[in-house]
Structures are given as structure tokens and as C-alpha cells.
C-alpha positions in Angstrom: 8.7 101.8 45.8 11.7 104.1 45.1 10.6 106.8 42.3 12.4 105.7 39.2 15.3 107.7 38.3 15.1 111.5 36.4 16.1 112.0 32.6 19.5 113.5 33.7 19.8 110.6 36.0 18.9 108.5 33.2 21.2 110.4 30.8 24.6 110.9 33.3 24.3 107.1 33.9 24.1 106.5 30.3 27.3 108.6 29.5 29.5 107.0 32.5 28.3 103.6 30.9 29.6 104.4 27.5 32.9 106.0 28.7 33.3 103.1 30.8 32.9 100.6 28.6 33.2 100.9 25.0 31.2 97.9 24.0 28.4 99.9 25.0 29.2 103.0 23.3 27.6 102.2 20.0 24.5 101.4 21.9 24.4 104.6 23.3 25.2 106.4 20.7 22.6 105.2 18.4 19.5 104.7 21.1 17.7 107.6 21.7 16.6 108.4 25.0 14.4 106.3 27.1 12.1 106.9 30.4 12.2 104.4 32.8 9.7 101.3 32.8 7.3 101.9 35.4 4.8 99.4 36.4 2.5 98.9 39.5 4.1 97.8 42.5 3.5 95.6 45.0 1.2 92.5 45.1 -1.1 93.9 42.1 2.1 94.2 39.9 3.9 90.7 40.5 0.3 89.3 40.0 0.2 90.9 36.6 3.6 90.1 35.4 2.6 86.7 35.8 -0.5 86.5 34.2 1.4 88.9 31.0 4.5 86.5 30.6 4.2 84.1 27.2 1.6 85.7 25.5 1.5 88.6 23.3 0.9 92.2 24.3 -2.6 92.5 22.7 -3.7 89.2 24.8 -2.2 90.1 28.3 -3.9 93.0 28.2 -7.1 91.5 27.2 -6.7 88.3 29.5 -5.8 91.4 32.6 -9.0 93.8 32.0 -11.0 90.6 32.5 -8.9 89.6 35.8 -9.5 93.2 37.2 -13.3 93.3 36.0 -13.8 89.9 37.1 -12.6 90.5 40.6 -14.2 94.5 40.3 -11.1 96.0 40.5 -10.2 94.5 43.9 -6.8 93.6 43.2 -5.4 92.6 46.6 -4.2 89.2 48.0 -7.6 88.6 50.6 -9.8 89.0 47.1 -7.6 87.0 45.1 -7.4 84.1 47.9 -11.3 84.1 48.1 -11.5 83.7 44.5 -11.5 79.8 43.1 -9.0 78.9 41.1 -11.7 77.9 38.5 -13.2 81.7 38.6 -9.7 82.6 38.0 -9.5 80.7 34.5 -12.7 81.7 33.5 -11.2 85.2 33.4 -8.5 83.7 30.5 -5.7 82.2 33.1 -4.6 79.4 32.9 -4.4 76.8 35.4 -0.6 77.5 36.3 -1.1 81.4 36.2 -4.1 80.7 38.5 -2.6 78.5 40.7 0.1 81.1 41.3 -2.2 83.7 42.1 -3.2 82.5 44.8 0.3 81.3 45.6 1.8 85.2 46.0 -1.4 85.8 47.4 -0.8 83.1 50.1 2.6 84.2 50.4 1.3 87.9 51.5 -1.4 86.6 53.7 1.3 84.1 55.6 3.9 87.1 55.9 6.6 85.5 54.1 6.7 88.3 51.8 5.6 92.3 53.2 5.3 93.5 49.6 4.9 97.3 51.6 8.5 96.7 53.0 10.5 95.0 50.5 12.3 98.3 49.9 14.2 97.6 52.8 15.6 94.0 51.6 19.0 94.5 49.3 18.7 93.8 45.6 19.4 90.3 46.6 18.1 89.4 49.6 14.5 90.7 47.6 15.2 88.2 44.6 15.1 85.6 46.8 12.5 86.2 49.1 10.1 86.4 46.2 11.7 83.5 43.8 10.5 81.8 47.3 7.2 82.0 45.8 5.9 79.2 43.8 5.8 80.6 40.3 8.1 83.4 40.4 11.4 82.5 38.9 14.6 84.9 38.6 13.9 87.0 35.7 10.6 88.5 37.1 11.9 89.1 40.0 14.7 90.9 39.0 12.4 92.2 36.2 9.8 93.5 38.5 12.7 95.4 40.8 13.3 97.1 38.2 10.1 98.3 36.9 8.0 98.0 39.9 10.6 99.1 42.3 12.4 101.7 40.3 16.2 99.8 42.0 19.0 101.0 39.6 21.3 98.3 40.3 19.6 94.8 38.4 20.3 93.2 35.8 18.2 90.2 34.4 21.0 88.4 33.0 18.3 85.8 32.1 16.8 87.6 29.4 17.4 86.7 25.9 17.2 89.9 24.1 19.8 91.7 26.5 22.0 88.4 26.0 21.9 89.0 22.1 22.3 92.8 22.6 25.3 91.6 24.8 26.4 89.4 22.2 25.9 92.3 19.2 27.7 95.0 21.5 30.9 92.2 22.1 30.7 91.8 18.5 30.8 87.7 19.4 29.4 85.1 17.7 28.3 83.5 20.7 25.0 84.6 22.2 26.2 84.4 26.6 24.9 82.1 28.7 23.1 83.6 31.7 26.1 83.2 34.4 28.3 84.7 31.8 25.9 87.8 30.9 25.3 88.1 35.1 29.4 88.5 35.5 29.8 90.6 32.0 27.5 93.0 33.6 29.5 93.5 36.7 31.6 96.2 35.4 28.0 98.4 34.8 27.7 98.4 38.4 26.0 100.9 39.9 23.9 101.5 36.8 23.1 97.6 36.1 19.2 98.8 35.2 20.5 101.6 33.0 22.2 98.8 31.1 19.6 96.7 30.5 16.9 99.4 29.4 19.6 100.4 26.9 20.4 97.3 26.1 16.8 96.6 25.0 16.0 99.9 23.3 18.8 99.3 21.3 17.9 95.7 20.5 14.0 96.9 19.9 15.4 99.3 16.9 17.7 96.7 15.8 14.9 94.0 15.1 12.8 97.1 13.9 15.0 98.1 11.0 15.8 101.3 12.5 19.9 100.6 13.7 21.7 98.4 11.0 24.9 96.1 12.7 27.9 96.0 10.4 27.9 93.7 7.7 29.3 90.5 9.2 27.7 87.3 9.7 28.2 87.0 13.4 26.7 90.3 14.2 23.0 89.1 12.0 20.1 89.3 14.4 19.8 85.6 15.8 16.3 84.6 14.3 15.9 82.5 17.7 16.0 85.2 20.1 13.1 85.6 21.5 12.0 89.2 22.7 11.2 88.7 26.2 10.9 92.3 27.1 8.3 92.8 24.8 5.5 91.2 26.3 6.8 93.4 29.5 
């Protein structure tokens, strides 16, 4: 895992983002600033992003003390592989989240991903050796590079709140699709990741109250997007 980048880092990428591209210039200028996302790495961490996606915060975190205390604090593929998949549920997963348990765990144990070398893989070439894994689709990967890797360079163009932070920030009425949010975000290269935290801090205090869009109906807060991030 790659330490995550510094403040300055942080605020230097921000700045070159903003000057660059003026679309994200009112982001910048009215989103404080952010640390960097940092989660556990390797098997532990893709394990838990998977058992925290679609449900709220206050329940992942409930339904993942139970996982660690049910399997006492042995978090590692060999543990998780000699737990049943019905010991597994009767932590609070369900069957799916369960099932891919074991399947990242199976994936480890076979070699078909070295969680402890996939800093050498390039941003791509690790998205697709662990969408490879039953279970893990595009967004956590890219999702879990970011935060459980630290990479810079990422950008989940998958995720609905950056899409309708993309969408506020191009002052469109039209929300982007994902291909069209991946290529839009091109032009933020090498500071992809930078993008997308500010992105979604400025979306957070947006739906918050706290940042007010001008007063024109296709700038409104879309009442369908759903905040992925959050449960993140």
C-alpha cells in the first residue's frame, strides 16, 4: 500500500485541478479541505467493502464487529475459507456477501490475486485482476485503489454522486452516463483521485444544506441520486 498523499499534496493537486479546468473551480473553491480516505488494505479491506456496500453506515458497521468477533479477529483468507458459508450469515451476511467471502478468499488461496503485491500491477491491470473475482465489480475496485491503496490516478466513473457532482459542476441537465463521466475525467489526469474526493465533499455539503447551486432548475439536486460514497 502506497501512503496516501500529504495535505500540500492534497492542496497543490487541488489548485492545478481548478486552474485547469474551470468547471471544477467552484468545487474547489467552496469545499474545504479534505484528508484522504484511508481504509485497510489488502484481503481484510476488499472483504469489508463488500460486506459495507447497500446498507447504511450504522448497519455495516454493526454487521462487521460481528464478522471480526465471530471469526476472533482472524481476518485472513485460510480463516475465512474454513468458515461455512452458513457461520458467515449468522454473523448478519447475507448469502451473496458470504458466498463472496469465500470467493476473494479462494481467489488469494489459488494465487490468482497476491493482495501483498498488487502495488506492482498499473491502475488497470489491478482493476481487472480483482473484478476477476466473483463479486467484485468495477466501482470497488477502483474504489478500494483508492482508499485502500492510496493510487492518485482513479476515478470511479461508476459512482452516482460524482456523476451528479459532474453533472452540477458542467452546469448540464443531464446526469453522465458512466463511459461519458470515465472520458470527462481524462483531462484530471494525474490527479483522477483528487477529483473524485472533491467531487464528493462538495456533493456531501451540497445534499447537507451547507453549498447552495444557483437557482436554476437543472442545477436542483437530482432526488434519485443515490449517495454511494456514503456507506464507504
Amino acid at each position: 500500500m502506497s501512503p496516501p498523499p500529504s495535505a500540500e499534496q492534497i492542496a497543490v493537486a487541488r489548485l492545478d485541478l481548478a486552474l485547469r479546468d474551470p468547471a471544477l473551480a467552484r468545487a474547489h473553491a467552496q469545499t474545504p479541505m479534505f484528508e484522504w480516505r484511508v481504509r485497510t488494505g489488502g484481503f481484510e479491506g476488499l472483504f469489508h467493502m463488500i460486506v459495507d456496500q447497500q446498507v447504511s453506515v450504522a448497519s455495516a458497521a454493526a454487521i462487521w464487529a460481528r464478522v471480526v468477533a465471530g471469526l476472533d479477529g482472524d481476518l485472513t483468507p485460510e480463516r475465512v475459507l474454513a468458515t461455512e458459508i452458513q457461520t458467515l450469515r449468522g454473523f448478519g451476511l447475507s448469502i451473496q456477501k458470504a458466498t463472496y467471502g469465500h470467493e476473494i478468499a479462494r481467489a488469494q488461496a489459488d494465487g490468482r490475486i497476491d493482495f501483498d503485491h498488487l502495488e506492482r500491477l498499473s491502475d488497470d491491470e489491478a482493476v481487472a485482476r480483482l473484478v476477476a473475482i466473483k463479486g467484485v465489480g468495477r466501482w470497488t475496485a477502483e474504489t478500494f485503489l483508492m482508499f485502500c491503496e492510496g493510487r492518485q490516478d482513479v476515478f470511479p466513473a461508476g459512482d452516482i454522486a460524482l456523476q451528479e457532482a459532474m453533472r452540477w459542476a458542467d452546469r448540464s441537465p443531464v446526469r453522465p452516463r458512466e463511459k461519458d463521466a470515465g472520458a470527462r475525467a481524462e483531462m484530471w489526469r494525474p490527479h483522477r483521485s483528487v477529483a473524485a474526493h472533491l467531487l464528493w465533499g462538495w456533493y456531501g455539503a451540497v445534499r447537507r444544506g451547507e453549498v447552495a447551486l444557483e437557482d436554476h432548475p437543472s442545477l436542483k439536486p437530482a432526488s434519485a441520486a443515490r449517495e454511494t460514497i456514503e456507506s464507504q
